[in-house]
C-alpha positions as a Python dict, from the first residue, in 0.01 Angstrom:
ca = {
    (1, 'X'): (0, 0, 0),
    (2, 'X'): (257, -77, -301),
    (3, 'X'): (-21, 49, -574),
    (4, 'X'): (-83, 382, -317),
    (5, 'X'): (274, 401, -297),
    (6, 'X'): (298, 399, -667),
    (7, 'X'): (-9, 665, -687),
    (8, 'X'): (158, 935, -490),
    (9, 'X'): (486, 868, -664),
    (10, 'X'): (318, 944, -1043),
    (11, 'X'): (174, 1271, -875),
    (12, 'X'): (482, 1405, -729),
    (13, 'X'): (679, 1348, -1081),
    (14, 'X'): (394, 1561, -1270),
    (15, 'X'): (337, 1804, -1027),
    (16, 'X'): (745, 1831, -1060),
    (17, 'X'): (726, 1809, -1457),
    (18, 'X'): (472, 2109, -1445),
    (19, 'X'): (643, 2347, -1263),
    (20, 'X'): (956, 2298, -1445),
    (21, 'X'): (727, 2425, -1751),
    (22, 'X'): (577, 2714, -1583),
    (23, 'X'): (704, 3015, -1764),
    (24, 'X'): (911, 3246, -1521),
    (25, 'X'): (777, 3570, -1433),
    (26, 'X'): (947, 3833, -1653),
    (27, 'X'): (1177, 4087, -1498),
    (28, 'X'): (1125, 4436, -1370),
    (29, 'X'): (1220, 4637, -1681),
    (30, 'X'): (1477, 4913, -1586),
    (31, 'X'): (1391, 5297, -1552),
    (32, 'X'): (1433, 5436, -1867),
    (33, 'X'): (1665, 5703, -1924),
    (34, 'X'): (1511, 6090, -1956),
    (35, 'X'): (1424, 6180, -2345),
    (36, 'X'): (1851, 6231, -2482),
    (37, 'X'): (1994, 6012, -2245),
    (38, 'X'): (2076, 5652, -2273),
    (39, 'X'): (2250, 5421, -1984),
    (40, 'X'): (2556, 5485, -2108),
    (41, 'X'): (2549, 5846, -2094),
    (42, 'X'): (2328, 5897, -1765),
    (43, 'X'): (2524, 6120, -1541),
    (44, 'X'): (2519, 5909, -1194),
    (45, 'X'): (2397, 6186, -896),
    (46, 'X'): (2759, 6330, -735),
    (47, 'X'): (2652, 6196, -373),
    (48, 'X'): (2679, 5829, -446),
    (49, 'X'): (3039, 5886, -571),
    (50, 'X'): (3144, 6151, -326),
    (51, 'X'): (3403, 6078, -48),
    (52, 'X'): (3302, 6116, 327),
    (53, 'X'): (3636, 6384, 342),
    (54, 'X'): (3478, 6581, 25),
    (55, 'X'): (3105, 6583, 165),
    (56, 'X'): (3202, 6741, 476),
    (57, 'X'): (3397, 7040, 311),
    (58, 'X'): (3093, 7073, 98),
    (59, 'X'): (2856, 7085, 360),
    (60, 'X'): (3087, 7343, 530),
    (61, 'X'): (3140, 7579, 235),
    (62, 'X'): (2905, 7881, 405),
    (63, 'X'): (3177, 7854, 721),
    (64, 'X'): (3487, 7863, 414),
    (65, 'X'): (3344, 8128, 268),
    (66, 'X'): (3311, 8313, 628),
    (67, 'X'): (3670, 8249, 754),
    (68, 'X'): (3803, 8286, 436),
    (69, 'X'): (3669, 8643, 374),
    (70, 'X'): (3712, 8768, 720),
    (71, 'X'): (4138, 8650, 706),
    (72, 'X'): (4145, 8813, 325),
    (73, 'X'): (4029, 9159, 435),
    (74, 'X'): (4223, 9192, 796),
    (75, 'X'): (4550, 9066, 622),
    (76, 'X'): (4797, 9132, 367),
    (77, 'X'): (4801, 8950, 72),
    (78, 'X'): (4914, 8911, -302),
    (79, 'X'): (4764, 9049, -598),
    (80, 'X'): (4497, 9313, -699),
    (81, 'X'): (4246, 9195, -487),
    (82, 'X'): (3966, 9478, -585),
    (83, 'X'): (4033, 9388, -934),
    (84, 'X'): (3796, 9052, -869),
    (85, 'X'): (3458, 9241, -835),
    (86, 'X'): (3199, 9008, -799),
    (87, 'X'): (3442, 8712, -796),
    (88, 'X'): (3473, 8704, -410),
    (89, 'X'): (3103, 8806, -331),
    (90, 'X'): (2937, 8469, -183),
    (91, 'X'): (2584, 8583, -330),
    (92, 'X'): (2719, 8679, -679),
    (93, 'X'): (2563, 8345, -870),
    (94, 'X'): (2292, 8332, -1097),
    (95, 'X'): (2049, 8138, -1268),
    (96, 'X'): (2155, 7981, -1607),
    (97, 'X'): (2490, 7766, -1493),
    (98, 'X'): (2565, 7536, -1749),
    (99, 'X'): (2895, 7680, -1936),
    (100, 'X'): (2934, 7608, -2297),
    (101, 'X'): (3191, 7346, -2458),
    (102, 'X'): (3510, 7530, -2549),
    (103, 'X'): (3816, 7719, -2429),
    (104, 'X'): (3838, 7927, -2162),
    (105, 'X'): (4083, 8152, -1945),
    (106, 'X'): (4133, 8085, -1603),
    (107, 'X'): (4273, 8242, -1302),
    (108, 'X'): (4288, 8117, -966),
    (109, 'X'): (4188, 8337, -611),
    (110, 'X'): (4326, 8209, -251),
    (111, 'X'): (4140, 8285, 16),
    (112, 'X'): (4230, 8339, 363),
    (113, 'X'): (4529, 8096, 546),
    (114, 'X'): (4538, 7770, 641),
    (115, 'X'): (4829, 7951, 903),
    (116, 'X'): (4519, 8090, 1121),
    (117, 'X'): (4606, 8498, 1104),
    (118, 'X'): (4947, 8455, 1001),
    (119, 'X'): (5071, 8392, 623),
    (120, 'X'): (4871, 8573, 315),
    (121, 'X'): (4505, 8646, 333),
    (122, 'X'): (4462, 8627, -28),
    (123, 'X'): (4645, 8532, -363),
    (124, 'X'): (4553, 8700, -679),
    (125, 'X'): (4730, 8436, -980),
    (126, 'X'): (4760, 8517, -1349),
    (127, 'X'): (4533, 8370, -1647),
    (128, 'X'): (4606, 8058, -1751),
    (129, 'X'): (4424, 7817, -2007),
    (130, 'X'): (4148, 7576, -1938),
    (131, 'X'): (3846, 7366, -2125),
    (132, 'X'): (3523, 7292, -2077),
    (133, 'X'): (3474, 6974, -2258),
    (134, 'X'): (3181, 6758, -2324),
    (135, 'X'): (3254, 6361, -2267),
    (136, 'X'): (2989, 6052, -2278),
    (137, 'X'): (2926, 6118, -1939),
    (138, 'X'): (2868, 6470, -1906),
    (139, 'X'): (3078, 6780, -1900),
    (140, 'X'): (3452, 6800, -1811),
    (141, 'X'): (3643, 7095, -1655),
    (142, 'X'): (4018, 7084, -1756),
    (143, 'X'): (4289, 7350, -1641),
    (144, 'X'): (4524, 7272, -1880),
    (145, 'X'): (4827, 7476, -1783),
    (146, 'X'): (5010, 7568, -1496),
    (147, 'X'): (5117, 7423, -1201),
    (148, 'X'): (4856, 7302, -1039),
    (149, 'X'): (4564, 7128, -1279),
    (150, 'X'): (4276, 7048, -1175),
    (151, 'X'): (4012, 6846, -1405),
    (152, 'X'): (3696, 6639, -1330),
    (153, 'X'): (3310, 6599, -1372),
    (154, 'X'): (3077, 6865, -1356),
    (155, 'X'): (2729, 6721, -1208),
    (156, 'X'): (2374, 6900, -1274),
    (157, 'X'): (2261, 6999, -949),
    (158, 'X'): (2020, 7290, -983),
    (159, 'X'): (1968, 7581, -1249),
    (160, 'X'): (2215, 7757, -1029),
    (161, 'X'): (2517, 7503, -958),
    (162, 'X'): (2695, 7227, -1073),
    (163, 'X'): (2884, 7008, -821),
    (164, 'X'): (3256, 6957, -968),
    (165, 'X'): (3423, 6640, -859),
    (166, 'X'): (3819, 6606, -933),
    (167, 'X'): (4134, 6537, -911),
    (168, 'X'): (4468, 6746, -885),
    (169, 'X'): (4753, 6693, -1107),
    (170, 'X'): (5117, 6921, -984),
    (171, 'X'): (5388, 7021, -1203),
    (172, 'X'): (5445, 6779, -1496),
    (173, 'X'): (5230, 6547, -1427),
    (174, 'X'): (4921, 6422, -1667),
    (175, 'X'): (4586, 6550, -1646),
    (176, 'X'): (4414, 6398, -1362),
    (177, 'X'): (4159, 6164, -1365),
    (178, 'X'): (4126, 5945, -1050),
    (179, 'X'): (3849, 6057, -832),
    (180, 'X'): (3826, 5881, -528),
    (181, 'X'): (4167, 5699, -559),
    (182, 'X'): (4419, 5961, -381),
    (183, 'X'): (4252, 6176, -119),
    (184, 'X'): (4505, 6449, -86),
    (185, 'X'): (4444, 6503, -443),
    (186, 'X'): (4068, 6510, -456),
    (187, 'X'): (3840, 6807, -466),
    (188, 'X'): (3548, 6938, -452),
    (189, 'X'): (3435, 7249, -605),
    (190, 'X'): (3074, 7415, -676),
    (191, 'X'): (3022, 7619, -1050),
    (192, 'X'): (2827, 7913, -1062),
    (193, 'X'): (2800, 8195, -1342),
    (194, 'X'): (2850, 8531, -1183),
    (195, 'X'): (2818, 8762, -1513),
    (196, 'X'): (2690, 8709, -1871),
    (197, 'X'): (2985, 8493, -1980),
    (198, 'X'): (3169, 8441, -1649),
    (199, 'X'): (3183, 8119, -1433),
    (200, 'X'): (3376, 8043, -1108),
    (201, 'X'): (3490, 7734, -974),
    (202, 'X'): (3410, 7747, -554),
    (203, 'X'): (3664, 7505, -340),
    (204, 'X'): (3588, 7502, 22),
    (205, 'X'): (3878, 7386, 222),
    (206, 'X'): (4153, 7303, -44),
    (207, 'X'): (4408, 7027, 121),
    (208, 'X'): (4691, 7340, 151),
    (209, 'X'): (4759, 7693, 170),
    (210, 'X'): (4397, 7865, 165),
    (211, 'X'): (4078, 7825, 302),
    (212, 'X'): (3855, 7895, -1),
    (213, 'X'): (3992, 7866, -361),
    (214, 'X'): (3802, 8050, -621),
    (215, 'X'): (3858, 7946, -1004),
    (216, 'X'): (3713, 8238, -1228),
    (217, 'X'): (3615, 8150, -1554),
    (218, 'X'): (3607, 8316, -1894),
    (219, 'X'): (3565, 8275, -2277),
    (220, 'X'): (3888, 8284, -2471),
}
């Protein structure tokens, strides 16, 4: 018994020794990145950052669009509201989305009221200045003055849209950059180009005032 005892004991130390030895099996490599893009610059897809709040007005941007049109044409509003053209026309986008890097002017459209059928049916701002600008992690939409700024991430979504995710900053406040971290301040916004060198910016269901808030977009 002591020199079986002894046997098995040798045996259980090797087999021990030998798997201690075995090389590991080597990891799963990662995906690599799509020819131009590293890790560090690969734009993460918009709905695995997107807020529950943000997804629903997105989802709901054909109803926006509905309400928002029906409240601006039955009541008075502000602003040369004929003077938009293809602006306000739901089916206006086109293929060819992605806006180049540089400065732009901007002027903002309010849609319809928040106030049911009383208050404005539409606000026609001024131009004011914004920037498309190109960052390690894809391109940036900045409305630099006024007072209310939006800025945030433009995401690839088709050859048709871009799905804007940002942040509002109000009076003298910096530029805003805090997705995700104050709700009443984020937004969500769809880019189209409407014209040869002419974008806009579509917000269903801003957090005040309007129902649909359209951004229009130019070359300076």
């Amino acid at each position: 018994m002591p020199h079986l005892f002894r046997s098995s004991l040798v045996l259980a130390v090797a087999a021990t020794a030998l798997a201690a030895c075995a090389t590991p099996a080597p990891p799963v490599p990662p995906v690599p990145p799509l020819p131009g893009q590293t890790a560090e610059t690969t734009l993460r897809d918009w709905r695995g950052i997107v807020t529950r709040a943000d997804r629903d007005r997105f989802d709901r941007r054909d109803a926006a669009w509905r309400d928002a049109l029906r409240q601006a044409r039955s009541l008075a509003g502000s602003g040369d509201l004929a003077s938009t053209g293809a602006l306000i026309d739901p089916d206006a986008g086109i293929d060819g989305v992605t806006p180049r890097v540089g400065d732009y002017r901007c002027r903002t459209v309010k849609l319809g009221s928040q106030g049911d059928d009383e208050g404005l049916g539409y606000v026609v701002y001024g131009w004011f200045a914004c920037r498309i600008e190109e960052t390690p992690t894809g391109l940036k939409f900045i409305k630099r003055t006024g007072s209310q700024r939006p800025s945030g991430l433009l995401f690839p979504e088709n050859d048709g849209q871009m799905v804007f995710l940002g942040s509002m900053a109000l009076g003298n406040e910096p530029a805003a950059n805090s997705y995700g971290r104050q709700p009443d301040r984020d937004m969500i916004a769809v880019l189209e180009r409407i014209g040869s060198a002419r974008w806009r910016l579509v917000i269903p269901w801003p957090t005040a005032e309007s129902r649909l808030d359209l951004i229009e977009l130019v070359p300076a």
